[in-house]
C-alpha positions as CSV (number, residue, x, y, z in Angstrom):
1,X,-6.5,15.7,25.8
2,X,-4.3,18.4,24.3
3,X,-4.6,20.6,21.0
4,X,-2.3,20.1,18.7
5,X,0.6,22.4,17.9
6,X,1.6,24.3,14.8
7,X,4.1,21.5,13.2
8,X,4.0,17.7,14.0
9,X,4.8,14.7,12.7
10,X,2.0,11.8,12.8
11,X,2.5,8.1,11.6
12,X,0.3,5.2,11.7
13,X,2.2,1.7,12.2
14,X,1.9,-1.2,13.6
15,X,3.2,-3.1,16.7
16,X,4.6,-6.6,17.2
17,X,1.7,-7.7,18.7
18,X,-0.3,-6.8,15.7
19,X,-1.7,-3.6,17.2
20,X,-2.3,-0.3,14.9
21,X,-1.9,3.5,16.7
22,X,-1.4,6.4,15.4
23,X,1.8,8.6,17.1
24,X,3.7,11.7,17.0
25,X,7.3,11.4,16.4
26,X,9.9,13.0,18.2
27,X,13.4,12.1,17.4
28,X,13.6,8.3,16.9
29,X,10.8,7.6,18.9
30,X,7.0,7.6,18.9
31,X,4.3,9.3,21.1
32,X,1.7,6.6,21.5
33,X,-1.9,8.1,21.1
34,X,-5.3,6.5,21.5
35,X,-7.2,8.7,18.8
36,X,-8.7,7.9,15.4
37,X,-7.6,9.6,12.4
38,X,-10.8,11.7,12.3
39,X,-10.3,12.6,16.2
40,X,-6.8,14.2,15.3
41,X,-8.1,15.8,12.6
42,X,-10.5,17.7,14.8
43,X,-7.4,19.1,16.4
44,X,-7.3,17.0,19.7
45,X,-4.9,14.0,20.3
46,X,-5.1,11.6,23.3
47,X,-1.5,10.3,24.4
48,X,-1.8,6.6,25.9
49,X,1.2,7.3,27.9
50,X,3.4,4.3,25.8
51,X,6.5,5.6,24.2
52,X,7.9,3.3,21.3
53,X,11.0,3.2,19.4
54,X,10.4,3.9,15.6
55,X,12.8,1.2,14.9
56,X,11.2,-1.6,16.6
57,X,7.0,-0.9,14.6
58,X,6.3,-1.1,10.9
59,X,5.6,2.0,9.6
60,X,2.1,1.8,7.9
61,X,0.8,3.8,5.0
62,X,-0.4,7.1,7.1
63,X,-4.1,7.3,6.1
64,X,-6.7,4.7,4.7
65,X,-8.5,7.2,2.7
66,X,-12.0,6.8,0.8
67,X,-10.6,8.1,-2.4
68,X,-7.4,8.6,-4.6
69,X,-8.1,11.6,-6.3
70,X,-5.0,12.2,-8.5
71,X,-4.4,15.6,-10.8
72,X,-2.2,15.1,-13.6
73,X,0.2,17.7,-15.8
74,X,0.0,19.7,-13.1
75,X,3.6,20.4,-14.3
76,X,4.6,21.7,-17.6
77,X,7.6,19.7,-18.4
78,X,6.2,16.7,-17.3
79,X,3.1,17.2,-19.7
80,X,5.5,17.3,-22.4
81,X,7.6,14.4,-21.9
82,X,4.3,12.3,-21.1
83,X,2.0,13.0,-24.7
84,X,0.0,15.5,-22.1
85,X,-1.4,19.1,-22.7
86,X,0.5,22.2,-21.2
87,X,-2.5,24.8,-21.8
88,X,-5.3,23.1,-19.5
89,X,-8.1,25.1,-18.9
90,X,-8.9,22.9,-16.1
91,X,-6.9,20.5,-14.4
92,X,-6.7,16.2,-15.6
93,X,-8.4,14.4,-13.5
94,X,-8.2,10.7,-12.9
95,X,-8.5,8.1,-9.3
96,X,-6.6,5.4,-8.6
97,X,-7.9,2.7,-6.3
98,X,-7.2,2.4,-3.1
99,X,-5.9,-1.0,-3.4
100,X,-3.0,0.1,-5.3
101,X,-1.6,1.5,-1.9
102,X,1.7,0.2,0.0
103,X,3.5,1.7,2.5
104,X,6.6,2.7,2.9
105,X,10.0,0.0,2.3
106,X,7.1,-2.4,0.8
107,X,7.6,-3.5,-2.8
108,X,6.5,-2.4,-6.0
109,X,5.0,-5.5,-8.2
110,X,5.6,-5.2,-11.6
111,X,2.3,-6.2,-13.8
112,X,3.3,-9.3,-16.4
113,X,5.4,-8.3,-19.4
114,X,2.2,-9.2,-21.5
115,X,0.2,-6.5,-19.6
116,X,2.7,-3.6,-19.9
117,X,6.1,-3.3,-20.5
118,X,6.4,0.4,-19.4
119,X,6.1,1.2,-15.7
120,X,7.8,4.2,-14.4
121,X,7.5,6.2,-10.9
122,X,6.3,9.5,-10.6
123,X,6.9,11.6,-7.3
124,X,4.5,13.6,-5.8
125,X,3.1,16.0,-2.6
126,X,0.1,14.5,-1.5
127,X,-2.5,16.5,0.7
128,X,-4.4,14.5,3.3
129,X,-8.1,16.1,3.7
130,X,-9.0,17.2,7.6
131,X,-12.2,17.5,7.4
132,X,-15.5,17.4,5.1
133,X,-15.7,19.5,2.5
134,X,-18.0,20.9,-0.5
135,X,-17.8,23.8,-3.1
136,X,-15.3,24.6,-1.2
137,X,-13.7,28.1,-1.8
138,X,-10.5,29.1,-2.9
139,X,-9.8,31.5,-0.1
140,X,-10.6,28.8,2.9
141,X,-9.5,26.0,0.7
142,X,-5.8,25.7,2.3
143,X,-7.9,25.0,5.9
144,X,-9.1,21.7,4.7
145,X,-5.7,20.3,4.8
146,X,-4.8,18.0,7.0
147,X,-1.3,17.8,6.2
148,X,1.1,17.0,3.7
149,X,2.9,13.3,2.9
150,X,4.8,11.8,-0.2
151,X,3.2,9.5,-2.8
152,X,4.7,8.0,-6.1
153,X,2.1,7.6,-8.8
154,X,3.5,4.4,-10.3
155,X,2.3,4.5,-13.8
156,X,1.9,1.9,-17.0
157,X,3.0,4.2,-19.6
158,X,2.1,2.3,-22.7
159,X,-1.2,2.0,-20.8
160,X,-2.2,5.4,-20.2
161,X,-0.9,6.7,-23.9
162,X,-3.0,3.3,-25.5
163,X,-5.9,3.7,-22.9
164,X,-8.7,6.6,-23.6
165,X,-8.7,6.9,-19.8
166,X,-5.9,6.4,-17.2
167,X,-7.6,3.8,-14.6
168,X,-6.1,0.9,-16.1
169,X,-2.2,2.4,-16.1
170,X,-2.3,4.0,-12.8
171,X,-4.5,1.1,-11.0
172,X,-2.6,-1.9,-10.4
173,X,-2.1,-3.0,-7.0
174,X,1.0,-1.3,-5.0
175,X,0.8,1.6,-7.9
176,X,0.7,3.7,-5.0
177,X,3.3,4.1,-2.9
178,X,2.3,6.5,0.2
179,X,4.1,7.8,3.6
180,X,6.1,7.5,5.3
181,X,4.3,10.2,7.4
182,X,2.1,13.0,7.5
183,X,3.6,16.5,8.4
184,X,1.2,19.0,9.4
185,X,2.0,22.4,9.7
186,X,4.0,23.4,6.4
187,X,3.4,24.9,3.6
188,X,2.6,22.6,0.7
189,X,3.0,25.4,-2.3
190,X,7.6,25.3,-1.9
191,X,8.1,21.7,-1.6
192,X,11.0,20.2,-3.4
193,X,10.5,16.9,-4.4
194,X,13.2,14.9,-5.7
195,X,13.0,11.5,-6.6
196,X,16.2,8.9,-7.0
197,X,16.3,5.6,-8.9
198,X,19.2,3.4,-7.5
199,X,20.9,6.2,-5.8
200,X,20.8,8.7,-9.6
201,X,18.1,11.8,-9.6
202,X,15.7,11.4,-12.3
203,X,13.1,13.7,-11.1
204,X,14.1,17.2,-9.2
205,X,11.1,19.7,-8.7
206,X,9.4,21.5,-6.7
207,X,5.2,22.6,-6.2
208,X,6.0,26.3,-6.7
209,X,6.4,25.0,-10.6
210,X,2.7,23.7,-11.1
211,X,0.8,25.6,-13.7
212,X,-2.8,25.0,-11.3
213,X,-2.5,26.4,-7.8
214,X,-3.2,24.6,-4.8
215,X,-5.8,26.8,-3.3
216,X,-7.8,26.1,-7.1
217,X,-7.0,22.3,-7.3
218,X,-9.0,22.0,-3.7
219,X,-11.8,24.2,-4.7
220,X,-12.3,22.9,-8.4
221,X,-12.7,19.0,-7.3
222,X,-14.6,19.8,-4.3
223,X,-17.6,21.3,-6.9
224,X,-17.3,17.8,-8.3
225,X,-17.0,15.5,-5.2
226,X,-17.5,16.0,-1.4
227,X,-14.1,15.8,-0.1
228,X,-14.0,13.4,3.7
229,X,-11.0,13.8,6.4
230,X,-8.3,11.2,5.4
231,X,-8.8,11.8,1.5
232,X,-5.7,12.1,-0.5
233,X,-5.3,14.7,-3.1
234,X,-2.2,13.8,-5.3
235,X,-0.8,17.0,-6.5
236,X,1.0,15.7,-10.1
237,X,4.4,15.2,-10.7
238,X,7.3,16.9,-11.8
239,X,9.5,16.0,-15.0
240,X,11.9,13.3,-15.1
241,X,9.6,9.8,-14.9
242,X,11.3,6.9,-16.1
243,X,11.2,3.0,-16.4
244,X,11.9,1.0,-13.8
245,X,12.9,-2.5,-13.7
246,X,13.2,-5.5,-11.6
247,X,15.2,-5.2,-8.4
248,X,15.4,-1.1,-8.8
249,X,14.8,0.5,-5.9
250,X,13.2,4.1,-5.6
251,X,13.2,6.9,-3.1
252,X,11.0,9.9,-3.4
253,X,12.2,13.0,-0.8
254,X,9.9,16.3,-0.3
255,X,11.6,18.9,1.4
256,X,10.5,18.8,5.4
257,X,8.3,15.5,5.2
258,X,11.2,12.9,4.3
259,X,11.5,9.8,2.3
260,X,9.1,7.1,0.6
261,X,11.4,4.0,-0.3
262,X,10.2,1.4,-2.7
263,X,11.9,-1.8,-3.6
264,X,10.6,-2.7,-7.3
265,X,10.2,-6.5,-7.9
């Protein structure tokens, strides 16, 4: 057993033989381990000694979480171009399901034209939870993170402007794109995200821009629900969300984490 160090790189994936592990990647391959989620999180990993190329597994989505929590107009330009509020006393709150899920190079389903007609991607930081947390404050808030991964909020527009709620629009199944891995050991608050729709940027932004700090989004949902290890917390997305269409494909990159790919059918 050996304690973690200050930067790594964990994924969760899968193995020919139908086997899941989490690993630590180095270069273009993966460090086997043995341990849970919930053990690495407690700052101790277990190598199994197996060394695999990252080539030859399928990447899985990095965390199974207990809960979505997703904070919207988080960024001012976005608020406008979306119907939203840019004065927020408090931050929009909605949860998506955690059905709605898929990992990275997996496909985005588009809902029947008679559902929506209006799905577009939004790019995000997500924070993955390390451990339990409630009325948390804002001064130890930035401990509880596990580590920082991509996720695109995939989003029925005509939904969420027709819908009094957002659950509906944001919860279809593979509306949430997560991964590809889970970087611990940067800071989430100057990450520029940038997201691409067949190979053109539509979205270029980066978290220093969000009108709600991160320290305060942690500490204000955590007086509403107990926060577990493996939780995401979706930070919002910047401007530039637009439609997508059958056979698009979109990549969201965030400065030191990578790329999320998603192949729109």
């Amino acid at each position: 057993m050996e304690v973690l160090q200050s930067t790594q790189i964990f994924v969760r994936y899968q193995q020919y033989n139908g086997e899941i592990h989490y690993g630590i990647v180095e270069d273009n391959c993966i460090l086997q381990l043995s341990s849970s989620f919930s053990e690495i999180a407690d700052n101790v990993i277990k190598y199994d000694g197996s060394i695999v190329e990252y080539s030859e597994v399928k990447i899985l989505e990095p965390v199974v979480p207990s809960k979505i929590v997703n904070f919207g107009w988080t960024y001012a330009e976005h608020a406008i171009e979306t119907g939203g509020k840019t004065n927020l006393r408090e931050p929009f709150l909605f949860l998506k399901p955690i059905s709605s899920i898929i990992s990275d190079q997996e496909e985005i389903i588009l809902p029947p034209s008679d559902l929506t007609k209006q799905v577009e991607m939004e790019g995000e930081v997500a924070l993955i939870i390390g451990k339990r947390g409630k009325n948390i404050k804002q001064e130890e808030a930035m401990d509880y993170i596990f580590g920082c991964t991509i996720f695109n909020d995939v989003t029925a527009r005509d939904l969420t402007k027709s819908d009094p709620q957002f659950t509906r629009g944001k919860g279809f199944d593979t509306f949430g794109p997560l991964g590809p891995c889970i970087v611990r050991g940067i800071d989430p608050t100057n990450l520029r995200i940038v997201t691409t729709l067949n190979g053109c940027i539509v979205q270029d932004g980066n978290t220093n821009e969000m009108s709600f700090s991160i320290p305060y989004l942690i500490s204000w949902i955590s007086q509403v629900m107990t926060l577990e290890p493996g939780d995401i917390l979706a930070t919002g997305s910047p401007s530039g969300s637009c439609p997508m269409k059958s056979g698009d494909t979109v990549v969201v990159e965030v400065d030191q984490i990578g790329k999320l790919h998603s192949y729109v059918r």
